[in-house]
VOGU-3710 file (C-alpha; in Angstrom, 3 decimals, decimal comma):
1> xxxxxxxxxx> 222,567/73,738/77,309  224,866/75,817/76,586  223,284/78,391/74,521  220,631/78,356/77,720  223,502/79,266/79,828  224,170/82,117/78,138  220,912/83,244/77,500  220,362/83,328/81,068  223,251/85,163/82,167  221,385/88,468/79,506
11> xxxxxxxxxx> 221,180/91,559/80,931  217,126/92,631/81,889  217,593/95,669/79,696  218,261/93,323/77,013  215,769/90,604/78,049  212,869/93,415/78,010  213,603/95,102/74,874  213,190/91,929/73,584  209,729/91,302/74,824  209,160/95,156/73,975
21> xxxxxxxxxx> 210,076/94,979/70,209  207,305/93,158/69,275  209,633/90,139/67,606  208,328/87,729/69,700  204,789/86,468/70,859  203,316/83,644/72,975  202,374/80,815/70,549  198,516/80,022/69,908  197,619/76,674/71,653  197,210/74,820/68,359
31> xxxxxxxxxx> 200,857/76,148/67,206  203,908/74,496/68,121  206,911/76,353/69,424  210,270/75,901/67,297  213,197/75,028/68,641  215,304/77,894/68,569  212,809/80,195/70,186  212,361/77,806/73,173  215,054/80,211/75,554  213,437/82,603/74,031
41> xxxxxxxxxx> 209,787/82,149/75,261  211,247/81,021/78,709  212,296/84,363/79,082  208,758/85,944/77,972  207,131/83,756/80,561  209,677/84,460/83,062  209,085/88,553/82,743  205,438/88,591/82,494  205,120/86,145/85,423  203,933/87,444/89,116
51> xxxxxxxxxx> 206,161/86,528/91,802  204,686/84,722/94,938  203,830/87,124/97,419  204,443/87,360/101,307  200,680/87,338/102,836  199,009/84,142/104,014  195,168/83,200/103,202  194,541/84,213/107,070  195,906/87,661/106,572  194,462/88,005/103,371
61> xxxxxxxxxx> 190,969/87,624/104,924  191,649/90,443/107,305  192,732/92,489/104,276  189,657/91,949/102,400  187,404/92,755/105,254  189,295/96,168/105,699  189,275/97,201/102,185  185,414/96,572/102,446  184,169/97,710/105,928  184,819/101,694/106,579
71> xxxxxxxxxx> 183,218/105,081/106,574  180,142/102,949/104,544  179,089/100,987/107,943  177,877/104,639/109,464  175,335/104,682/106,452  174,069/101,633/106,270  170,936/102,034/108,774  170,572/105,008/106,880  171,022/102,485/103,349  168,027/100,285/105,383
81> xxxxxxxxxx> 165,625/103,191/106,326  165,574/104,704/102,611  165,237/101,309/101,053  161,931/101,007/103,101  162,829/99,197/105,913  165,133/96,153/106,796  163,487/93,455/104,766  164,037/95,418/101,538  167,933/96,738/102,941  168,940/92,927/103,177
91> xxxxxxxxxx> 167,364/91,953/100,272  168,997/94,381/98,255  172,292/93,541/100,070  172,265/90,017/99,719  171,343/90,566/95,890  174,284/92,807/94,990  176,434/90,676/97,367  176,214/87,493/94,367  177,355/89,890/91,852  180,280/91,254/94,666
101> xxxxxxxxxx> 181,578/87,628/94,796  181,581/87,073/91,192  183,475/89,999/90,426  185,939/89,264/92,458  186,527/85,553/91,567  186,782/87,291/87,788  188,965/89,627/88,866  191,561/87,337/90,615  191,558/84,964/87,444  192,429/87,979/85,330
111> xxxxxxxxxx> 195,138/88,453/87,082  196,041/85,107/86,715  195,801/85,086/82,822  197,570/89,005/82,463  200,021/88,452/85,116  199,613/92,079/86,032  199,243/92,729/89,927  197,564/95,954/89,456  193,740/96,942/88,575  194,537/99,322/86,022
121> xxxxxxxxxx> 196,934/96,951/84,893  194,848/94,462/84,638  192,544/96,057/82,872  195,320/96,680/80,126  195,964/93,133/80,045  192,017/92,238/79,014  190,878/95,121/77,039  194,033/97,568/76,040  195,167/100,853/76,843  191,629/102,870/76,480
131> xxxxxxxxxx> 190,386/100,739/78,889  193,706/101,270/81,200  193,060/105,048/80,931  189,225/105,090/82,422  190,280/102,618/84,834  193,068/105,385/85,865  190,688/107,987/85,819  187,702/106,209/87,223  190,306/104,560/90,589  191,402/108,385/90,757
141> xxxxxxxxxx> 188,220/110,106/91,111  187,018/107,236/93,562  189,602/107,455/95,807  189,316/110,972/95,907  185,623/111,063/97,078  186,421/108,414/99,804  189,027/110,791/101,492  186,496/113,500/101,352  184,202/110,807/102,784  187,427/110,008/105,475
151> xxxxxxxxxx> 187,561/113,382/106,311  183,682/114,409/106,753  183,435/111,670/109,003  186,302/112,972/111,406  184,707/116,371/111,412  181,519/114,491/112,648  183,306/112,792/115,454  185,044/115,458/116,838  182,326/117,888/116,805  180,706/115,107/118,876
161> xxxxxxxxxx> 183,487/114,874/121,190  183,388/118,270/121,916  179,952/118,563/122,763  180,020/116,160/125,413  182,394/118,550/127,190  181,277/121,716/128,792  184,435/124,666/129,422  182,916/127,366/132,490  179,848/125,731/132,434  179,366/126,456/129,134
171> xxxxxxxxxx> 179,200/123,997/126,079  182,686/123,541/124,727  181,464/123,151/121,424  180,247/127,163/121,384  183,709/128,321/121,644  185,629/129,227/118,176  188,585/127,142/118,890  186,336/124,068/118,376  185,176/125,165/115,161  184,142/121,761/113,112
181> xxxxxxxxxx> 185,827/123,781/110,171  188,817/124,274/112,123  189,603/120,710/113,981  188,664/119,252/110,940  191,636/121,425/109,500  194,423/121,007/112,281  193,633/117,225/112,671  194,134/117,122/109,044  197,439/118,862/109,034  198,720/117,041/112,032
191> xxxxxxxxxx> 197,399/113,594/111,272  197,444/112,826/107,603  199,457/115,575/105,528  202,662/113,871/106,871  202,137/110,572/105,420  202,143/112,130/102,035  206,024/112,615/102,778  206,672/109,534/102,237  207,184/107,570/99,481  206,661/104,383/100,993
201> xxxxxxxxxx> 203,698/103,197/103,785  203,848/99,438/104,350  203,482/100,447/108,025  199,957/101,096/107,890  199,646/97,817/105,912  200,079/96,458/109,942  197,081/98,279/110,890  193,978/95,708/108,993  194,101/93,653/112,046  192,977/96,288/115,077
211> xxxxxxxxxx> 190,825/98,541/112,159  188,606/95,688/111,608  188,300/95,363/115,616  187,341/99,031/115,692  184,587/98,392/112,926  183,074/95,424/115,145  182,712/97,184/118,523  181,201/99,915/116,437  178,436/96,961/115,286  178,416/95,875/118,887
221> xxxxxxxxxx> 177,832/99,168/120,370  174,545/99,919/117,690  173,526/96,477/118,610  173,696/96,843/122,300  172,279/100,488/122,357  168,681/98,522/120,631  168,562/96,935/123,783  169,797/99,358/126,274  167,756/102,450/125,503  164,686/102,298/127,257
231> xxxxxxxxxx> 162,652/105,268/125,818  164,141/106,994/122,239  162,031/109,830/122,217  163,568/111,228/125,725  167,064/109,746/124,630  167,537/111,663/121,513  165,352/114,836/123,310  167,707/115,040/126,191  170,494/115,085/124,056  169,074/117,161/121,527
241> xxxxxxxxxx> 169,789/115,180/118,484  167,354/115,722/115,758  163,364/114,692/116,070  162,503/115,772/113,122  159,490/113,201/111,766  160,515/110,338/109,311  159,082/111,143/105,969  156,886/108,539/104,257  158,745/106,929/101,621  157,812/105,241/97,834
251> xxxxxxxxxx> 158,385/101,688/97,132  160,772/103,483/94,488  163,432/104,813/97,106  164,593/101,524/97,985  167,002/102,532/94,750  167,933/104,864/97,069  170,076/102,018/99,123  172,021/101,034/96,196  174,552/103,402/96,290  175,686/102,845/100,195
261> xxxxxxxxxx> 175,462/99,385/99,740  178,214/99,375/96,160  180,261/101,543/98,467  180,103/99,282/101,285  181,143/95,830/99,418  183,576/98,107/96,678  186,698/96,044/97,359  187,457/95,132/93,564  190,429/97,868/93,631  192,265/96,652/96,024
271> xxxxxxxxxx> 191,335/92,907/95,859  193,941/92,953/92,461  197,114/93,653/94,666  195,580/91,549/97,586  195,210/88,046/95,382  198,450/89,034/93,842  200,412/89,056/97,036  199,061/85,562/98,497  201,814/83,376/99,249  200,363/80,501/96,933
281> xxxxxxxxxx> 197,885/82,154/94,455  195,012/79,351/93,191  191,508/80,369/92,732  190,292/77,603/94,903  192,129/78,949/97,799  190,816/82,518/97,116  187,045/81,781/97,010  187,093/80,704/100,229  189,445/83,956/101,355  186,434/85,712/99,439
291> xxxxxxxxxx> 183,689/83,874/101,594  184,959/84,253/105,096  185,472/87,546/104,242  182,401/88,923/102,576  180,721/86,449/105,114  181,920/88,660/108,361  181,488/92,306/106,230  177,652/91,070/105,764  176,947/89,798/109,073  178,525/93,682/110,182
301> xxxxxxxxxx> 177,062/95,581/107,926  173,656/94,086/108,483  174,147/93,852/112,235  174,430/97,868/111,992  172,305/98,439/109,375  168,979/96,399/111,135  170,029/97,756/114,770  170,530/101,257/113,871  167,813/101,722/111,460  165,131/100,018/113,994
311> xxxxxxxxxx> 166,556/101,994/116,898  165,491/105,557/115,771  163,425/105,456/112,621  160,181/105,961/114,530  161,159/108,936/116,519  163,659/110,831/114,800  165,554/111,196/111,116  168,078/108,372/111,022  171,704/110,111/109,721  173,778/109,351/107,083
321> xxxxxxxxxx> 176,933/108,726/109,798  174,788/107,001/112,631  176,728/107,586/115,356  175,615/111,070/115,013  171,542/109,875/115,873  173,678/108,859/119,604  174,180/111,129/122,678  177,594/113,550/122,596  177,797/111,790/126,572  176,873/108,432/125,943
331> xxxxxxxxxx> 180,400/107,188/126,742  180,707/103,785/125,020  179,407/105,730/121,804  182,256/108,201/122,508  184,972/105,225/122,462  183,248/104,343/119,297  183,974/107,655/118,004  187,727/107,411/118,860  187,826/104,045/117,176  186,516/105,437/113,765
341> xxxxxxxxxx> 188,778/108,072/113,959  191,472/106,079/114,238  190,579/103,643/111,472  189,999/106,738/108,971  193,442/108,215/109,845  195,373/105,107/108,888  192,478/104,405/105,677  193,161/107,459/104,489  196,965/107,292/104,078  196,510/103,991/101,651
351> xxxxxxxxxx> 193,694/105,506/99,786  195,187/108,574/99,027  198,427/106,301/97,664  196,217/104,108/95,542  194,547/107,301/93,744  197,700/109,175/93,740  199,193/106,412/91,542  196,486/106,360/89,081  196,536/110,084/89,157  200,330/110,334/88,687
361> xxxxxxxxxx> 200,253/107,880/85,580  197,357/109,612/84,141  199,975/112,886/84,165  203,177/111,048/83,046  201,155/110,204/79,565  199,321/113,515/79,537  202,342/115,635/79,761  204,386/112,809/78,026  207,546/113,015/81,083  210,487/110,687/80,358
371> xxxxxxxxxx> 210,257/107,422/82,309  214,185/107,794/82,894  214,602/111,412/84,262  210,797/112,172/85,753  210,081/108,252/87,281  212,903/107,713/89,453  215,682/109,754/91,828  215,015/113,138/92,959  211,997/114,499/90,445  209,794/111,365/91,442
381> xxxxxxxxxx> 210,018/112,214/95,119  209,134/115,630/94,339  206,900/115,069/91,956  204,398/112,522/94,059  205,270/115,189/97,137  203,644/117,287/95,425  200,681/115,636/94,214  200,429/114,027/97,883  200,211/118,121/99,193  197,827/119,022/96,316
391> xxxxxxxxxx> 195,755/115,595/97,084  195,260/116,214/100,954  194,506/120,309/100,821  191,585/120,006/97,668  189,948/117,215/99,735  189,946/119,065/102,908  188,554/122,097/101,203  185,527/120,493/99,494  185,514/117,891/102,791  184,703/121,494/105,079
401> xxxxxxxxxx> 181,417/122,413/102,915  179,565/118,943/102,547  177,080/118,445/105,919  176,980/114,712/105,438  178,742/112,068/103,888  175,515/111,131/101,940  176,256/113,512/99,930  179,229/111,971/98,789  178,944/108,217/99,275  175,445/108,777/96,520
411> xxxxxxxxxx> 177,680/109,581/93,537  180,801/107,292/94,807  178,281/104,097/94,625  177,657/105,011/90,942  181,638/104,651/90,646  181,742/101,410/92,789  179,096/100,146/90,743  181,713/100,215/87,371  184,049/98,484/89,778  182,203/95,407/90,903
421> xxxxxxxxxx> 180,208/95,148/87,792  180,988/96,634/84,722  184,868/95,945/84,594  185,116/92,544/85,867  181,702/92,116/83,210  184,430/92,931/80,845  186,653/90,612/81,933  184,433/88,041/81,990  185,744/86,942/78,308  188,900/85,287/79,829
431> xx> 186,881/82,640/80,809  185,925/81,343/77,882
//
């Protein structure tokens, strides 16, 4: 008892250079532990173990749904229409959702088994460092196309704002100062550059609750609008949206669906930190986190997806963001618009974090920076400053040139693919 006294009262520098210098291992199942090294393996466990966390299984549920739901509702009629119509949209959706679920559940028991309350982490834990460093690269790259995404998307509301105002009788949207490129730009500045100040923002963390209320009067409005809109073809002429004719489409383009629909269920990335900070982790108590709240992201996304696809595919080309198929004056459309914006503002903050991360480990190896001098004090705060400044001015550059978020979501579903099936398909070895 004594000697465990002692033990106990070791420094952590001490304690982790003993875990780091290889001298000591967990034992196999079928090997027996001496003596001696009992203190010793008490303090292995006790390092590599996760501490509870502070959010409850109701808050968690309101997490998940947030990570999920986003700029990928505005594209899921569009998802619908190129998969051939709704049947084949919810088919497809329901199919990938089994293999969502699954990846999950493996996900949260490899955090159990690693102890690691990180993705990329975890991903060290099950398959080593090369598989750490694509992770890195791969969460990077992601998150970076989703704040192009986040920023796209605000253009597209505020040029819709705009046009529903007119400034001496004339559109307000034909005036310079309302440049897309340039509100895009300022709301940028003003808005979201700040936040990469700070090194910290467990603020926004507040903010899951009234974003997923945003994202349901957004399926509410679509919905309603089905019923409410008496003739299409004078709707969308009077407002002059596009009429251009729906193209006839192969039995092959439902493919075309599976891209919005990975991005729309990707949670996996952020699902890591979520199980890890549950109050009481158990994998019991997760699954049914998991099915309340895949459950309310599929009855959204197919709320929008059915309503807004059925709505205008017969008279005019359904959008990417659907929100722009609606009238600049419709007014409960224009609240809906405000909404979005909001939820993208605060999404884009925690996004740009999560890839920032990855993207500032991936440079710590690459230029090989101490861990003492370049990690903490002073040069971290610049450092990540920096990368926050770098982070938020490339992806408003490339976010001014791309007409619709289509064009980015496509290649981002590839990536969210790897994330809900390919890594946690890796994983999947834990289990037995």
């Amino acid at each position: 008892m004594e000697e465990e006294e002692e033990e106990m009262k070791r420094p952590d520098a001490e304690r982790q250079s003993l875990l780091t210098s290889g001298k000591y291992s967990i034992q196999e199942e079928d090997q027996e532990p001496d003596v001696e090294e009992d203190t010793q393996l008490h303090y292995l466990w006790e390092v590599r173990r996760l501490e509870p966390g502070k959010s409850s299984a109701f808050g968690a549920i309101f997490i998940v749904i947030n990570a999920a739901l986003g700029a990928g509702l505005l594209a899921f009629p569009y998802a619908f229409y190129a998969a051939g119509g709704v049947a084949a949209g919810i088919g497809i959706e329901l199919g990938l959702v089994v293999f969502v679920v699954i990846g999950l559940l493996v996900l949260a028991y490899c955090v159990e088994e690693t102890q690691k309350g990180t993705y990329e982490d975890v991903m060290f834990g099950v398959l080593g460092p090369y598989a750490k460093a694509i992770a890195e690269f791969c969460v990077a790259i992601y998150c970076f196309g989703t704040t192009i995404t986040f920023l796209v998307v605000i253009g597209d509301q505020i040029d819709d704002i705009t046009s529903a105002f007119d400034y001496h009788r004339k559109p307000l949207v034909n005036n310079w100062w309302v440049n897309r490129k340039l509100t895009t730009t300022i709301a940028t500045l003003i808005f979201i550059l700040p936040w990469m100040f700070f090194k910290r923002i467990g603020v926004l963390s507040y903010t899951s609750f009234p974003a997923v209320l945003c994202c349901l009067y957004i399926t509410v409005v679509v919905t309603a609008k089905y019923f409410t809109i008496d003739d299409v073809g004078n709707y969308t002429a009077s407002c002059d949206r596009n009429t251009e004719a729906p193209s006839l489409l192969n039995w092959t383009d439902a493919f075309n669906a599976l891209p919005v629909i990975c991005f729309g269920f990707q949670c996996h990335v952020s699902s890591v930190p979520i199980y890890a900070g549950l109050k009481q982790r158990s994998l019991k108590a997760y699954s049914g986190i998991i099915a309340v709240g895949i459950g309310i992201c599929i009855a959204v996304y197919s709320l929008t997806g059915v309503f807004g696809s059925i709505t205008f595919r017969a008279h005019s080309r359904i959008n990417s963001d659907i929100l722009r198929n609606y009238c600049p004056r419709d007014i409960a459309i224009d609240v809906a618009r405000g909404t979005l914006t909001f939820v993208i503002i605060t999404s884009y903050p925690i996004l740009a974090f999560c890839g920032r991360t990855a993207l500032d480990s991936m440079l710590m190896k690459l230029f090989r920076l101490c861990k003492v001098d370049s990690m903490v004090g002073p040069h971290e705060t610049a450092r990540l400053r920096v990368e926050g400044i770098v982070w938020v001015l490339l992806s408003l550059a490339l976010a001014l040139f791309v007409p619709e978020i289509h064009y980015v979501i496509n290649p981002l579903g590839g990536l969210a693919g790897a994330f809900i099936l390919i890594f946690p398909g890796n994983g999947q070895g834990l289990w037995y």
